[in-house]
C-alpha positions, 0 to 999 in steps of 0.5 A, a space after each residue: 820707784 814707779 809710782 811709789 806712793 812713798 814718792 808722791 807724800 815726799 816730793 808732792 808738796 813741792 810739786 804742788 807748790 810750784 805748780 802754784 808758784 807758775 799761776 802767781 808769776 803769770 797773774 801777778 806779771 799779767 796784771 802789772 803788764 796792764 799798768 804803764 809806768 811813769 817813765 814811759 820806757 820800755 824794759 829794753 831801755 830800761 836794762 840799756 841805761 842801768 848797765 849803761 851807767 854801771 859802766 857794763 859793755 853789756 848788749 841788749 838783745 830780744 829773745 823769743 818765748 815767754 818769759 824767757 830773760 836771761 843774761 848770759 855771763 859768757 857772752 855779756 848779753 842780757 837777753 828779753 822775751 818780747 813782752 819784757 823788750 818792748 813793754 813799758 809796763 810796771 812788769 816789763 821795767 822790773 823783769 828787765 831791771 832784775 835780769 839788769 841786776 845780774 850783769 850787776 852781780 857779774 861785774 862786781 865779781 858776786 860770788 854765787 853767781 860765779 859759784 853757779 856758772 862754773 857749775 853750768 857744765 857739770 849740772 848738765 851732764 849730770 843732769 841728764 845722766 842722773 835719773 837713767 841711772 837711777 832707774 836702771 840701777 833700782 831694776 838691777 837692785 831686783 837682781 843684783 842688789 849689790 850692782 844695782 846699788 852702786 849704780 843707784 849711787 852713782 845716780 844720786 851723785 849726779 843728781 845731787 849736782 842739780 840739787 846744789 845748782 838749784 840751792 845756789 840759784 837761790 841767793 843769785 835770784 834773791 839779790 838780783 831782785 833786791 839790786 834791781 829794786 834798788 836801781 829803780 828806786 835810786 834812779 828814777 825809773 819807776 814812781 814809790 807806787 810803781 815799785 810795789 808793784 815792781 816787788 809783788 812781781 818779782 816775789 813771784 818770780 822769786 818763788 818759782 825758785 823757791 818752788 824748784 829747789 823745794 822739789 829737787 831736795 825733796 826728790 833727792 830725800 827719796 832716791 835716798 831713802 829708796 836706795 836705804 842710804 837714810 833708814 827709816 821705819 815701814 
């Protein structure tokens, strides 16, 4: 499996897809950074009053990295890098109002959002058991086909977690986004212009999940298909 060709024609697609997927999340964030909304405020105020007249105890808080907002549903804390916090951007009132929308998802009870942090802890571990086993497995295949094998499969297993975490990540981040422009529209944040903008930049947050997903399943097909689960013709 060490640089097989074979992995490169299956999983390369993807991978180039997501490397184009980060370009357009940081040109498209990067040029709408530059336009200030109407409403002057900032992304943190921005994820304050939607949570705050959603009736969430959720808090707002900075969080250092680029690009590094989250919410955190254990904690109910909705968590902005600095850029998205401080920013009054068309940028920053998106990226704030889209991880706004998860507390959204979280307090109406959105079921693949609770299907994806039950899945947190597994995923993890799965994760970081899953490709030691894969290449220990493929080099015992070498000696012991049969070992190996189960081992093989056993990697698969736990890499198939993060395929199904990645596939349900899908829906989470599509919704957050359609609640987020929702929320700016209907309550006055942004301007009918301004949301365009608003849309083009969370679309190309959206890909980079697109891009992920394409890449785990595809990398999931090949582990298959090394370890002969699915045949195919040489």
């Amino acid at each position: 499996m060490f640089f097989d060709p074979l992995y490169f024609l299956i999983v390369g697609p993807a991978l180039v897809l997501s490397i184009v997927a980060q370009i357009w999340v940081k040109r498209a964030f990067g040029k709408y950074s530059k336009v200030t909304t109407s409403g002057g405020l900032t992304g943190a105020e921005v994820a304050q009053r939607v949570v705050q007249n959603a009736g969430l105890g959720v808090r707002v808080e900075r969080v250092g990295g680029f690009l590094s907002d989250h919410y955190d549903p254990r904690s109910r804390v909705l968590r902005l890098s600095p850029e998205v916090f401080d920013g009054r951007s068309i940028s920053s009132v998106g990226v704030a109002a889209h991880e706004a929308g998860h507390a959204l998802q979280h307090a109406r009870g959105y079921l693949p959002l609770q299907w994806r942090s039950a899945l947190v802890p597994i995923t993890s571990v799965g994760s970081n058991l899953a490709w030691p086993l894969l290449m220990i497995g493929f080099i015992i295949m070498t000696m012991m086909p049969a070992l190996g094998m189960k081992v093989v499969l056993a990697g698969i297993a736990m890499f198939s977690l993060a395929v199904v975490f990645q596939l349900i990540t899908l829906p989470v981040e599509f919704d957050a986004s359609r609640r987020a422009v929702a929320v700016l529209a209907n309550q006055g944040f942004v301007s009918a212009v301004e949301l365009e903008g608003v849309k083009k930049v969370l679309t190309a947050a959206a890909m980079t999940y697109v891009a992920a997903a394409a890449a785990a399943v595809l990398q999931l097909l090949y582990f298959l298909l090394r370890a002969g689960v699915l045949r195919r013709n040489d």
